[in-house]
C-alpha positions as CSV (number, residue, x, y, z in Angstrom):
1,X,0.0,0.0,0.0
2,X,2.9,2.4,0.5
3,X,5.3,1.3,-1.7
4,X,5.9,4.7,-3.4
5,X,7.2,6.1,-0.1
6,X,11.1,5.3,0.7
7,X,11.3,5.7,4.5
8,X,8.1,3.5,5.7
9,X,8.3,1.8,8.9
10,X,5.1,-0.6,9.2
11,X,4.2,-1.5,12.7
12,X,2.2,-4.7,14.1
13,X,-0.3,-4.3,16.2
14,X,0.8,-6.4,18.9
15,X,1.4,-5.0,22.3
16,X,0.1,-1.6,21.5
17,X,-2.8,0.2,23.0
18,X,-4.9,1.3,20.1
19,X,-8.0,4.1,19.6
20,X,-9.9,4.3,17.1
21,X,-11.6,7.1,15.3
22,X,-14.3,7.3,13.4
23,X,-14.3,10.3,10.6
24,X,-17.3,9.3,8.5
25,X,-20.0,6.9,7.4
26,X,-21.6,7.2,3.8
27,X,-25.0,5.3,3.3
28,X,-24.6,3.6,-0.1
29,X,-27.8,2.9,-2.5
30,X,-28.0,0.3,-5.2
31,X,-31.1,0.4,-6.9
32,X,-31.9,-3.3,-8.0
33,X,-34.6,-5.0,-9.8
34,X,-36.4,-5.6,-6.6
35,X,-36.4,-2.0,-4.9
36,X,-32.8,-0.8,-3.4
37,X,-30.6,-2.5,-1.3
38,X,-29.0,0.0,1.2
39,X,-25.6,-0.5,2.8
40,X,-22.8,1.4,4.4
41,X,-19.6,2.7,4.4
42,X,-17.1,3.4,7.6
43,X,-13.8,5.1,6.9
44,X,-11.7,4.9,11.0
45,X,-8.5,6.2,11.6
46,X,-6.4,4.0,14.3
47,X,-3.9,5.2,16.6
48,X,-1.7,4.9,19.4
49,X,-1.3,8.4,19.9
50,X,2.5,8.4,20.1
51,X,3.4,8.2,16.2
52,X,1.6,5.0,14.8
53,X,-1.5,5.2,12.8
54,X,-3.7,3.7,10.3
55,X,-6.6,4.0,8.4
56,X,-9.0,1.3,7.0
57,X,-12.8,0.9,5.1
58,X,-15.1,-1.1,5.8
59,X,-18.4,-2.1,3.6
60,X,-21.2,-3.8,5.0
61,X,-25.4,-4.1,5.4
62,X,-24.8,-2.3,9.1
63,X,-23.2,0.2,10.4
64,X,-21.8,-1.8,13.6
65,X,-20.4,-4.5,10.9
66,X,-18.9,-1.8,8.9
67,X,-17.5,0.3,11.1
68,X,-15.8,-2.9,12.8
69,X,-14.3,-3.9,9.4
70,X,-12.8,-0.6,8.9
71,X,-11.0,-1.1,12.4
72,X,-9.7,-4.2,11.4
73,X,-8.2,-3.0,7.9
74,X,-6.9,-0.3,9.9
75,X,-5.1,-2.4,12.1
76,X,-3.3,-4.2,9.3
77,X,-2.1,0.0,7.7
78,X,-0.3,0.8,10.5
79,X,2.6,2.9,9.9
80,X,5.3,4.9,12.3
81,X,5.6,8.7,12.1
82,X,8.2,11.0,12.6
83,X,7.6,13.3,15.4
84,X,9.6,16.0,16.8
85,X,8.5,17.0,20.9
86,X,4.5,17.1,20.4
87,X,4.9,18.3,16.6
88,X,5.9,18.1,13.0
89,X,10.0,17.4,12.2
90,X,9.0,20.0,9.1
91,X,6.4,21.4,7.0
92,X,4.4,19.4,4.4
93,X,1.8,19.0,1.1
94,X,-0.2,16.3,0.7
95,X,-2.2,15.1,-1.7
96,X,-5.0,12.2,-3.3
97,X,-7.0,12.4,-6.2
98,X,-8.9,16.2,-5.3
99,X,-7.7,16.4,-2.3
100,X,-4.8,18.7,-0.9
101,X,-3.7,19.1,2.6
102,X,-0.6,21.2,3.8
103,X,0.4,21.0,7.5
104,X,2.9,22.7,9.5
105,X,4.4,22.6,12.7
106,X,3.6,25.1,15.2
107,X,5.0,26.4,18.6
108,X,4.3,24.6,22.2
109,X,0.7,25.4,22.5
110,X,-0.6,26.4,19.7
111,X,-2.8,22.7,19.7
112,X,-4.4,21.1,16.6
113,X,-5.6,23.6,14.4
114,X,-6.9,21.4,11.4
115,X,-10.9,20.7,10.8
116,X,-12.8,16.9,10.4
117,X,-10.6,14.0,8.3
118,X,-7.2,15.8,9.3
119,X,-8.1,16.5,13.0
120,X,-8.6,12.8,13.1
121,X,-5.5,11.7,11.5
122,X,-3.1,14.3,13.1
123,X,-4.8,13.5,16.7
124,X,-4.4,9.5,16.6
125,X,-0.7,10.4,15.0
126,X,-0.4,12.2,18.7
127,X,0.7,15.6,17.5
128,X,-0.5,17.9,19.7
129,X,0.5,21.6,18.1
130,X,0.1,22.1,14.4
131,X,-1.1,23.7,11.5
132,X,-2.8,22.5,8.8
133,X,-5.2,23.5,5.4
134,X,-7.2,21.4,3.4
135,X,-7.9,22.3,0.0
136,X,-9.7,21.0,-2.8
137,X,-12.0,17.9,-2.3
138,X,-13.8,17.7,1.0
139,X,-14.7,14.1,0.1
140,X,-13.3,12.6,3.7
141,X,-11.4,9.6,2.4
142,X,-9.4,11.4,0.2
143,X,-9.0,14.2,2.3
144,X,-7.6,10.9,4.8
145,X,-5.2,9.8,2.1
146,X,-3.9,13.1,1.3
147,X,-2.9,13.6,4.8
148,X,-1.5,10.2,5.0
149,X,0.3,11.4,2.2
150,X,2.2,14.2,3.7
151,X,2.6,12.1,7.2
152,X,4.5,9.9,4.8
153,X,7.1,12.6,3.5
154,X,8.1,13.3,6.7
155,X,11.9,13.1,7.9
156,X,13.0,13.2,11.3
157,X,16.7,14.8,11.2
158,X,18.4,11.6,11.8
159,X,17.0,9.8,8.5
160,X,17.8,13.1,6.7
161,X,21.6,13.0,7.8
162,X,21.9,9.0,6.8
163,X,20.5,9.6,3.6
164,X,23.2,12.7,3.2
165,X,26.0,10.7,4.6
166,X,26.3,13.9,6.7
167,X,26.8,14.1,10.6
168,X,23.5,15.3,12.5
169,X,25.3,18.8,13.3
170,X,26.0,19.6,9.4
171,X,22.3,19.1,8.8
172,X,21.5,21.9,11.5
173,X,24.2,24.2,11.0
174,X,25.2,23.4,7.0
């Protein structure tokens, strides 16, 4: 699923204390031969709240079904994030099909300034002062994967000064 990204670090479940949160469910139609069928559609993001998240869909006939299938598929995303003392490492754009998302990282006590699908994300990431704009598409799964998108970029300073093949001090000072 994130093979496009260079620095991923998955995470198994195991042994960590996980919350979930829901950011939306659609009601889906399908208009058959017989009348319509009616089902639904639960996008959850999952989190430990100390750099590991995930996010997952589930489809089903219920909302209690649906919503536990999207907590399950989240489960099996999980992914580690760079974080720097309660915030961002550095500024970033995301984006997914309409969807655009920039976040930023913002001074001790500033708190999570960011509205519905990216509050979500950036709150189960466990950053708790930061920045953020979506733009574009409000449609919450992409607005989801766009923000998973700039989560991804991030660099902490110590992958940054590998990949150089600088010391940690020559990144800071040049």
């Amino acid at each position: 699923m994130y093979q496009k990204y260079k620095n991923v670090e998955t995470v198994k479940p195991g042994g960590l204390e996980l919350k979930d949160k829901l950011v939306g469910i659609q009601r889906v139609t399908k208009v058959t031969k017989g009348g319509r069928a009616f089902g639904f559609s639960a996008i959850v993001i999952v989190g430990d709240e100390n750099g590991v998240v995930g996010h997952g869909l589930g489809k089903s006939k219920e909302v209690a079904t649906a919503i536990a299938k999207a907590i399950e598929d989240a489960k099996k995303n999980l992914i580690r994030i760079p974080l720097n003392r309660g915030t961002l490492p550095h500024e970033q754009k995301g984006k997914y099909g309409g969807a655009r998302v920039y976040i930023q990282p913002a001074s001790e006590g500033t708190g999570v300034i960011a509205g519905g699908a990216v509050r979500a994300v950036l709150e189960s990431v466990g950053v708790q002062d930061v920045l953020s704009k979506s733009q574009g598409s409000s449609n919450p799964h992409n607005v989801v994967k766009a923000t998973f998108d700039a989560l991804l970029q991030l660099r902490d300073a110590k992958t940054v000064a590998l990949q150089r093949g600088v010391s940690l001090e020559k990144v800071f000072k040049g």
